[in-house]
Jmol script that loads the backbone (N, CA, C; Angstrom):
load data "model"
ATOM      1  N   UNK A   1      -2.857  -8.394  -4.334  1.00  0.00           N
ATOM      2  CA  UNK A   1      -3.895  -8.103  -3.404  1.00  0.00           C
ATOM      3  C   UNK A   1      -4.796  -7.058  -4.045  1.00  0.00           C
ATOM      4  N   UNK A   2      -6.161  -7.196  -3.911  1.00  0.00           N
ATOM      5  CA  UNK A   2      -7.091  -6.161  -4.067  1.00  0.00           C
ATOM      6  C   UNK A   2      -7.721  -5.597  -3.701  1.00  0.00           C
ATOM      7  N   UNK A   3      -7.882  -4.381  -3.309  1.00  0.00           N
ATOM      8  CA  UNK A   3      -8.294  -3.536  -2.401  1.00  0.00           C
ATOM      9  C   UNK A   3      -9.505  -2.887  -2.986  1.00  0.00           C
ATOM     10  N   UNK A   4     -10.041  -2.138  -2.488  1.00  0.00           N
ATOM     11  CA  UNK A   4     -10.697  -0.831  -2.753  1.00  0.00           C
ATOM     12  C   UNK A   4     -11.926  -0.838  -2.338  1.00  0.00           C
ATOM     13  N   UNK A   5     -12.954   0.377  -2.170  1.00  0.00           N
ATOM     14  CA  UNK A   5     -14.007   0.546  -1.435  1.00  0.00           C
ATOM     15  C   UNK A   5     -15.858   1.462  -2.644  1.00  0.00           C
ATOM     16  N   UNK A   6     -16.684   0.391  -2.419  1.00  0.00           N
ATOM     17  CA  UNK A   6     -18.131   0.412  -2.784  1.00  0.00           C
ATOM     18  C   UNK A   6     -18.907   1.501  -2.393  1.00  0.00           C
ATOM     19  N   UNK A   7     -18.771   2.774  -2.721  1.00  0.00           N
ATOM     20  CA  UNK A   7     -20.228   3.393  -1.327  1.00  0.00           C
ATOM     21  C   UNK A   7     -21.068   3.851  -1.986  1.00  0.00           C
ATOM     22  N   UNK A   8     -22.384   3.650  -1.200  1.00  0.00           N
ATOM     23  CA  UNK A   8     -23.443   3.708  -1.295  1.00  0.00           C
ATOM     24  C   UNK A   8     -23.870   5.008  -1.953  1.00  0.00           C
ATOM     25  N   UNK A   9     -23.086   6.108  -1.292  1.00  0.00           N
ATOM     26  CA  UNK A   9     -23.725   7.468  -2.398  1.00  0.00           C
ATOM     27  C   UNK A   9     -23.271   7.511  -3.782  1.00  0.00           C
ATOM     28  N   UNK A  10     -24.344   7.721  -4.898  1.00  0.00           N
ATOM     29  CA  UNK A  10     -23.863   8.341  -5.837  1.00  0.00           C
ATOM     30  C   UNK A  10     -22.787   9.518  -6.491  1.00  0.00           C
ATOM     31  N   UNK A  11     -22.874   9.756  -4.977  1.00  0.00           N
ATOM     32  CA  UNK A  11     -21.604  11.189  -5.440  1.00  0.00           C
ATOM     33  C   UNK A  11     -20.505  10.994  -5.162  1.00  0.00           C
ATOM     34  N   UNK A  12     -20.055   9.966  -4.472  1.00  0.00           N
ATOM     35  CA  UNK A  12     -18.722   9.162  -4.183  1.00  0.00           C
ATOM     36  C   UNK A  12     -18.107   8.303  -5.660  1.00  0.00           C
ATOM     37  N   UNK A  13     -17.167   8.914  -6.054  1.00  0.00           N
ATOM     38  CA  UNK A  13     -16.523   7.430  -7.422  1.00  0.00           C
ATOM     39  C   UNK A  13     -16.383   6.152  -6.290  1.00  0.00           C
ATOM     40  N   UNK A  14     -16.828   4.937  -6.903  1.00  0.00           N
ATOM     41  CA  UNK A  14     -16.165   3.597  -6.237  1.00  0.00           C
ATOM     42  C   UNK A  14     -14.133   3.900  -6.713  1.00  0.00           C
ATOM     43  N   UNK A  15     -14.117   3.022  -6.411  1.00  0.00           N
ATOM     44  CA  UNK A  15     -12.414   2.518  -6.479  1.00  0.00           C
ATOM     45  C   UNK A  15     -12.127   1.513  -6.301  1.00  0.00           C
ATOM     46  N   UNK A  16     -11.311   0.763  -7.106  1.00  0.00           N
ATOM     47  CA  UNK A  16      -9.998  -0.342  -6.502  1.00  0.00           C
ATOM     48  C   UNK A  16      -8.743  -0.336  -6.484  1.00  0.00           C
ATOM     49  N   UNK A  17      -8.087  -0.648  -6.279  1.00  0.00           N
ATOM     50  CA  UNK A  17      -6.200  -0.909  -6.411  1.00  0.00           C
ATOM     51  C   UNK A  17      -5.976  -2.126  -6.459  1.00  0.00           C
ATOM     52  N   UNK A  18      -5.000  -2.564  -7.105  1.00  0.00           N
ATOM     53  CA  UNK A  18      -4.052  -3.821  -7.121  1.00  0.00           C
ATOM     54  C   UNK A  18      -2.672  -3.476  -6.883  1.00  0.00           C
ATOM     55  N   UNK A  19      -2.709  -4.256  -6.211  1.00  0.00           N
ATOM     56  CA  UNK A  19      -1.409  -3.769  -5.180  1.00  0.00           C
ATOM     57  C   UNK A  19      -0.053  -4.934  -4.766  1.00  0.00           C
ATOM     58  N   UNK A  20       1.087  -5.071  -5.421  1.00  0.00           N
ATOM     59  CA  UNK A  20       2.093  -6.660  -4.997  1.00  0.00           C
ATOM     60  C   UNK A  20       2.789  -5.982  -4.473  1.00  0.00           C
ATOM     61  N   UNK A  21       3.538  -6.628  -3.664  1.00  0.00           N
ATOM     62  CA  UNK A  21       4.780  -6.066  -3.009  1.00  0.00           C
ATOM     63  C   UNK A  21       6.038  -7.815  -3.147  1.00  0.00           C
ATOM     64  N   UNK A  22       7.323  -6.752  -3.387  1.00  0.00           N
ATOM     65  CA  UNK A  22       8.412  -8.119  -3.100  1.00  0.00           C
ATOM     66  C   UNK A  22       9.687  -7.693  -2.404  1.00  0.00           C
ATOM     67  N   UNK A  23      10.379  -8.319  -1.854  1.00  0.00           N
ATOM     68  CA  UNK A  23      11.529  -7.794  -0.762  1.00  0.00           C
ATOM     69  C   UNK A  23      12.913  -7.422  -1.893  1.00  0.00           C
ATOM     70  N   UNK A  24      13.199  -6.741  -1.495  1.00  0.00           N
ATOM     71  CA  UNK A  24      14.286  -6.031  -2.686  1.00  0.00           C
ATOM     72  C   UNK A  24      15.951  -6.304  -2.226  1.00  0.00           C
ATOM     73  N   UNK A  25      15.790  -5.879  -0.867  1.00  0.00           N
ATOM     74  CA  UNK A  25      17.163  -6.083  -0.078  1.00  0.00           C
ATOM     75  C   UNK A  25      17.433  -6.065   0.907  1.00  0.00           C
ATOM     76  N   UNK A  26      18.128  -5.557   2.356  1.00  0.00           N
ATOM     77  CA  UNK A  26      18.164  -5.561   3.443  1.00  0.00           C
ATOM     78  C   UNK A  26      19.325  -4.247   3.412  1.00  0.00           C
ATOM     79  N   UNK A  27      18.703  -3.165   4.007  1.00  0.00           N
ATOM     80  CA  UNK A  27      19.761  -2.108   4.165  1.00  0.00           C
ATOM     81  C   UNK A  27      19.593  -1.486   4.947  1.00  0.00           C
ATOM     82  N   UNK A  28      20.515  -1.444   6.257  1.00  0.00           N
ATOM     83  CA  UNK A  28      20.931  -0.646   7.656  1.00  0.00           C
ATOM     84  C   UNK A  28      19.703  -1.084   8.458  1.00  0.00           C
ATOM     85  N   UNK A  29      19.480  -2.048   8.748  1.00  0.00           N
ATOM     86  CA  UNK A  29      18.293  -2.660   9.515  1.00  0.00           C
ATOM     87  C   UNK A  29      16.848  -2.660   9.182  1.00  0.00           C
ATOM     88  N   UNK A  30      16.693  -2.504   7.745  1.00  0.00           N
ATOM     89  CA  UNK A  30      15.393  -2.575   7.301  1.00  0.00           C
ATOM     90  C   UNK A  30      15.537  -3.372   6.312  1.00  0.00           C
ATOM     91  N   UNK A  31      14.021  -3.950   5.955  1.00  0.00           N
ATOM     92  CA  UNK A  31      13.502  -4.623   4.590  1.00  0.00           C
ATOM     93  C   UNK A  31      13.167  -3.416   3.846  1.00  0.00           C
ATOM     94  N   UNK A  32      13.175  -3.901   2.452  1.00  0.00           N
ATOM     95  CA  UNK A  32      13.384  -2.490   1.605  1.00  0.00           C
ATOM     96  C   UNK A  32      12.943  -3.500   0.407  1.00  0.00           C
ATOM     97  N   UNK A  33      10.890  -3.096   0.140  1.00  0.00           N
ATOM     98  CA  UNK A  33       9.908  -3.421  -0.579  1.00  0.00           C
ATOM     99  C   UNK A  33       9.842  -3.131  -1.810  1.00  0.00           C
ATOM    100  N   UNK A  34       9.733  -3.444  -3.054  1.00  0.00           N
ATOM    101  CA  UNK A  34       9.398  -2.874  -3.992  1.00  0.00           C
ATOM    102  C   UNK A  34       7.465  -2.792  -4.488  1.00  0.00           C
ATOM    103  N   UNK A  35       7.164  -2.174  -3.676  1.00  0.00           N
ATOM    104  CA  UNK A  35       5.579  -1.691  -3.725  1.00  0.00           C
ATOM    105  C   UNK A  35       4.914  -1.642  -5.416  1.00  0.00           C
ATOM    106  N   UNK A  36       3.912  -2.283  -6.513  1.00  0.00           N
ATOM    107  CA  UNK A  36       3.766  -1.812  -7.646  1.00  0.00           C
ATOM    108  C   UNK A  36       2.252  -1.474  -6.862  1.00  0.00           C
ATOM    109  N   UNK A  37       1.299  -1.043  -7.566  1.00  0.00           N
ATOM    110  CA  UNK A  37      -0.263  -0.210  -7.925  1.00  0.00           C
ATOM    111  C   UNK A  37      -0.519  -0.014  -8.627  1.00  0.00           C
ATOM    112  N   UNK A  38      -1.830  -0.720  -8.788  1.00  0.00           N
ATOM    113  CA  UNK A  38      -2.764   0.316 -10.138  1.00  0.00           C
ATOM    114  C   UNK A  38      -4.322   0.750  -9.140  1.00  0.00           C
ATOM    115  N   UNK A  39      -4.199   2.366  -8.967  1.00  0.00           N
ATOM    116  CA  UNK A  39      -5.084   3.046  -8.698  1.00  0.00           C
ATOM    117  C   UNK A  39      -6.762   3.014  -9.731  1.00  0.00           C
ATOM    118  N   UNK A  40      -7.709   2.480  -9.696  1.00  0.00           N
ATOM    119  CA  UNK A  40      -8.509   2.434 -10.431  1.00  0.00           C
ATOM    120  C   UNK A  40      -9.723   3.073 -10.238  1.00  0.00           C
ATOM    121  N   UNK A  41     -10.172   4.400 -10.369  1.00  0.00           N
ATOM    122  CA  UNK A  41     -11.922   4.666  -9.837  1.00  0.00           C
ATOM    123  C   UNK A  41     -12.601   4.270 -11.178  1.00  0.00           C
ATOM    124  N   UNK A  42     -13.650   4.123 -10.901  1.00  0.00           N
ATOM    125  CA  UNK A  42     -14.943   3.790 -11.211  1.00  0.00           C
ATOM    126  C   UNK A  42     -14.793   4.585 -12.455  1.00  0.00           C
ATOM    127  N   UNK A  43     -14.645   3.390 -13.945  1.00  0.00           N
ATOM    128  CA  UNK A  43     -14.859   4.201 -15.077  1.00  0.00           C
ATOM    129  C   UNK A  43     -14.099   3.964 -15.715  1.00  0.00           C
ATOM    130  N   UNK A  44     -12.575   4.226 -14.965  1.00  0.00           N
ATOM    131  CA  UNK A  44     -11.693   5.122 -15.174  1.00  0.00           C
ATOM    132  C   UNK A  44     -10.249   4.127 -15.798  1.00  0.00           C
ATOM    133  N   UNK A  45      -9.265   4.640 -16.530  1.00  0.00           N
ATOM    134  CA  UNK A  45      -8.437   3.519 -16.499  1.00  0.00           C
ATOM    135  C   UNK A  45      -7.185   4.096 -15.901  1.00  0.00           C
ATOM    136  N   UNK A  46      -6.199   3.164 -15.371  1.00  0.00           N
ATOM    137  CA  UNK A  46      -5.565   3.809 -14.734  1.00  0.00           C
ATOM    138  C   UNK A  46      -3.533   3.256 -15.054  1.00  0.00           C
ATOM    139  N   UNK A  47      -2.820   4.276 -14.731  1.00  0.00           N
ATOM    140  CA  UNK A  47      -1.459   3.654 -14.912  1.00  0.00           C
ATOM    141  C   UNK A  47      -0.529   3.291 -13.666  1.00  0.00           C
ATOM    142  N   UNK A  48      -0.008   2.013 -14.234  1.00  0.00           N
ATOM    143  CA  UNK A  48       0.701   1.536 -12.643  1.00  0.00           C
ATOM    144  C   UNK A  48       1.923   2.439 -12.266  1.00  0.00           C
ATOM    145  N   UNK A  49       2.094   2.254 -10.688  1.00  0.00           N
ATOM    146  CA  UNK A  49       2.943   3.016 -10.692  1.00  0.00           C
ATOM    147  C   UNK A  49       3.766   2.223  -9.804  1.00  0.00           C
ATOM    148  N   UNK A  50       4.995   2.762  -8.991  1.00  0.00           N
ATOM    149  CA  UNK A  50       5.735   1.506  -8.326  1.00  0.00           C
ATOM    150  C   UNK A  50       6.720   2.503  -7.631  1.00  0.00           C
ATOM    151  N   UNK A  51       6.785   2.038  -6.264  1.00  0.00           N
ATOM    152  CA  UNK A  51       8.120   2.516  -5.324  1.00  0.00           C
ATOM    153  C   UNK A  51       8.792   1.267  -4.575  1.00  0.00           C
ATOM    154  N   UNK A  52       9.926   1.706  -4.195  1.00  0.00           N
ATOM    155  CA  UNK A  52      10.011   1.649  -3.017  1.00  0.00           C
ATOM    156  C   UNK A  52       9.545   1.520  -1.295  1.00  0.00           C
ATOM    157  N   UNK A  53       9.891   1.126  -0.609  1.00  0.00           N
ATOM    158  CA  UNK A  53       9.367   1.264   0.947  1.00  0.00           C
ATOM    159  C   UNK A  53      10.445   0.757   1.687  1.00  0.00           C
ATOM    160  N   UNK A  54      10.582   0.893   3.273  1.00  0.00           N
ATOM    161  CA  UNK A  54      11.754   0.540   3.362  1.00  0.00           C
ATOM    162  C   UNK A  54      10.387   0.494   5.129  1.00  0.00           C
ATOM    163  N   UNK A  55      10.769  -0.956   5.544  1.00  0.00           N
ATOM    164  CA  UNK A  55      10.663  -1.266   6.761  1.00  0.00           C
ATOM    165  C   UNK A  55      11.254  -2.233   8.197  1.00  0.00           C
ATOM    166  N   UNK A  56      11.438  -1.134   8.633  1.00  0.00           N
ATOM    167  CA  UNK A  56      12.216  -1.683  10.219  1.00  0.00           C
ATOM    168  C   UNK A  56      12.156  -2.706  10.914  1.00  0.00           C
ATOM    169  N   UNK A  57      10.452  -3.277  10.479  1.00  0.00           N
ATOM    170  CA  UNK A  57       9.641  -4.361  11.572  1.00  0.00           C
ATOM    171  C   UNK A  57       9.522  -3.619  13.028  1.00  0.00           C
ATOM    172  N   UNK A  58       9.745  -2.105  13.284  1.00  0.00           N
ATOM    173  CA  UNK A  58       9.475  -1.367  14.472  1.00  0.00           C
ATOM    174  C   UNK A  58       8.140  -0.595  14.229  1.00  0.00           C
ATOM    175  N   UNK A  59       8.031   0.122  13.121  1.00  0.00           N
ATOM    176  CA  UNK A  59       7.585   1.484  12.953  1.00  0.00           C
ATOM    177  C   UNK A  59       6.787   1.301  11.982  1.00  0.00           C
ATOM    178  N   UNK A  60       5.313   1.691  11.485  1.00  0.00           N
ATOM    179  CA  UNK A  60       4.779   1.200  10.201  1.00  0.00           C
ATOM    180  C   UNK A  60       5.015   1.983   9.237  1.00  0.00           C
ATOM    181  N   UNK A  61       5.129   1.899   8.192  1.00  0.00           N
ATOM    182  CA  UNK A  61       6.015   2.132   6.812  1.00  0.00           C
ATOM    183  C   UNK A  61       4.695   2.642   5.818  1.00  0.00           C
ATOM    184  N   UNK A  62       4.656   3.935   5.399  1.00  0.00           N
ATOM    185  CA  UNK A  62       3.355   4.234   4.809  1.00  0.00           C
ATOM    186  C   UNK A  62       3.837   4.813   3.739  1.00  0.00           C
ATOM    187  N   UNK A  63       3.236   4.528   2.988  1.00  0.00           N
ATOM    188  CA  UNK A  63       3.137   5.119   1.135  1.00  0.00           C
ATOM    189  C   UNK A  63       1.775   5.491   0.879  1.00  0.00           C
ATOM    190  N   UNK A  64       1.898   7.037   0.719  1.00  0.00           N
ATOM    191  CA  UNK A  64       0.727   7.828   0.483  1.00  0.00           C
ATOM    192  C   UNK A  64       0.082   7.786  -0.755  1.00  0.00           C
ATOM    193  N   UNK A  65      -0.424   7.334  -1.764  1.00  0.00           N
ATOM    194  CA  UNK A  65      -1.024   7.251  -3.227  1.00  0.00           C
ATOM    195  C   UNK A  65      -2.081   7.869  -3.455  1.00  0.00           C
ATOM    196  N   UNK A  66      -3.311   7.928  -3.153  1.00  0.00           N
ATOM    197  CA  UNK A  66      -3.933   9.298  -3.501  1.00  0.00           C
ATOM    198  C   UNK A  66      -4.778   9.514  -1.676  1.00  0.00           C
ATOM    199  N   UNK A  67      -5.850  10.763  -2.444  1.00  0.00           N
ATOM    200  CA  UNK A  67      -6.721  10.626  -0.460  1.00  0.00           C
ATOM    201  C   UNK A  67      -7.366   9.775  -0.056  1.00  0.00           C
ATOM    202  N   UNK A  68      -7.668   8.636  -1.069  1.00  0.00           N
ATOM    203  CA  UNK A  68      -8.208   7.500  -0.453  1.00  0.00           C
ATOM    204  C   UNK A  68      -7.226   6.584  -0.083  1.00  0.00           C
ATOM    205  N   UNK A  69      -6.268   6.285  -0.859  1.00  0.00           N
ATOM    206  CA  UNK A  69      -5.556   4.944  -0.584  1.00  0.00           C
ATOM    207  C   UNK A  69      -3.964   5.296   0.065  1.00  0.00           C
ATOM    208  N   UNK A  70      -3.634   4.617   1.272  1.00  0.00           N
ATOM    209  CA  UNK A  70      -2.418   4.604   1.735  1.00  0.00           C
ATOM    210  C   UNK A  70      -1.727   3.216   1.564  1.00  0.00           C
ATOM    211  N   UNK A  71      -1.052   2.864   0.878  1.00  0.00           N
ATOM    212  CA  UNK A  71      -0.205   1.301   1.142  1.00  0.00           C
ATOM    213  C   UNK A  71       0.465   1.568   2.628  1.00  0.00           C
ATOM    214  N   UNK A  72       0.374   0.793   3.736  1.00  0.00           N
ATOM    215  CA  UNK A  72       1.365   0.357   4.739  1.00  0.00           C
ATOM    216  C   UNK A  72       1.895  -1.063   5.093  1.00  0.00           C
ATOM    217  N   UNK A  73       2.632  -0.848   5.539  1.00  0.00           N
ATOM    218  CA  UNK A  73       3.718  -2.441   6.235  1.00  0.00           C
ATOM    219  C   UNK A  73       3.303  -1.550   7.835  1.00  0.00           C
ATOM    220  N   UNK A  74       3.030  -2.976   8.519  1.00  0.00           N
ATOM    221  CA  UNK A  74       2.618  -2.377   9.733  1.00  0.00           C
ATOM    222  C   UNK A  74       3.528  -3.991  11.006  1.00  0.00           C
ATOM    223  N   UNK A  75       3.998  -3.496  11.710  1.00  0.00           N
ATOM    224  CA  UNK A  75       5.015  -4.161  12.682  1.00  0.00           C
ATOM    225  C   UNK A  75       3.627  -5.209  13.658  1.00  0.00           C
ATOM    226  N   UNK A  76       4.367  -6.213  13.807  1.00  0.00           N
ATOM    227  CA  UNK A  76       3.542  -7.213  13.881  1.00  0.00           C
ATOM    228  C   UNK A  76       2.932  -6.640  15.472  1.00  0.00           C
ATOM    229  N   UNK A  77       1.686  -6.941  15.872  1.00  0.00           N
ATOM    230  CA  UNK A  77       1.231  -6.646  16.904  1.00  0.00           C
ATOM    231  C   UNK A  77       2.398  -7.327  18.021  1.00  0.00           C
ATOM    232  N   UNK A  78       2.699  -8.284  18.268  1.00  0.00           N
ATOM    233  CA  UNK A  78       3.367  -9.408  19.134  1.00  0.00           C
ATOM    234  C   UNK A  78       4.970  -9.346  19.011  1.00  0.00           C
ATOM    235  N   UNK A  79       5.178  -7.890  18.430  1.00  0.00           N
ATOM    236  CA  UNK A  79       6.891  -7.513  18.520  1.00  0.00           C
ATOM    237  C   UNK A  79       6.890  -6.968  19.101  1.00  0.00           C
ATOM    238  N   UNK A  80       5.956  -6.241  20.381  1.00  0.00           N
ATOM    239  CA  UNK A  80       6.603  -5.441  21.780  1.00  0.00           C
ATOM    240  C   UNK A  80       6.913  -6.647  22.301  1.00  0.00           C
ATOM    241  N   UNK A  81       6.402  -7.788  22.488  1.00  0.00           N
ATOM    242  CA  UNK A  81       6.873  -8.687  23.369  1.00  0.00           C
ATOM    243  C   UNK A  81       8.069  -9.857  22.932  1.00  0.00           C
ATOM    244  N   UNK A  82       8.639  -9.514  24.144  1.00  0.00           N
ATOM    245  CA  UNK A  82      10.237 -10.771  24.262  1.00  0.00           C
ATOM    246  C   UNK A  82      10.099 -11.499  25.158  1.00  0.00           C
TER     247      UNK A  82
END
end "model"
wireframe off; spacefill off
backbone 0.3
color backbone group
């Protein structure tokens, strides 16, 4: 997946990310992601990096990467309802 954001001021760097995710395992009631990234601004070259994530399907699951970009897993709108 590719992300990232264009703006209009000059004083803003652009950015992108590339971003995969794959399911790793199932442990104590969560999916448990292996998240990779490559953070890219404008210019710039950048090195991938890679975690972990671990999600419930309750609660959304956030991985902080820099002040622009957050990776999340976010619980499906239509899982309050049974």
């Amino acid at each position: 997946m590719r992300t990232g954001f264009d703006y209009t001021d000059d004083s803003k760097r652009d950015w992108k990310a590339d971003i995969k995710w794959s399911f790793v395992r199932r442990e104590g009631g969560a999916d448990v992601y292996r998240v990779e990234w490559k953070f890219i601004e404008e210019n710039d070259s950048s090195v991938p990096n890679s975690a972990e994530l671990s999600f419930d399907g309750v609660s959304p699951a956030k991985l902080p990467v820099t002040d622009q970009l957050i990776i999340s897993i976010e619980p499906d709108a239509s899982s309050d309802e049974v």
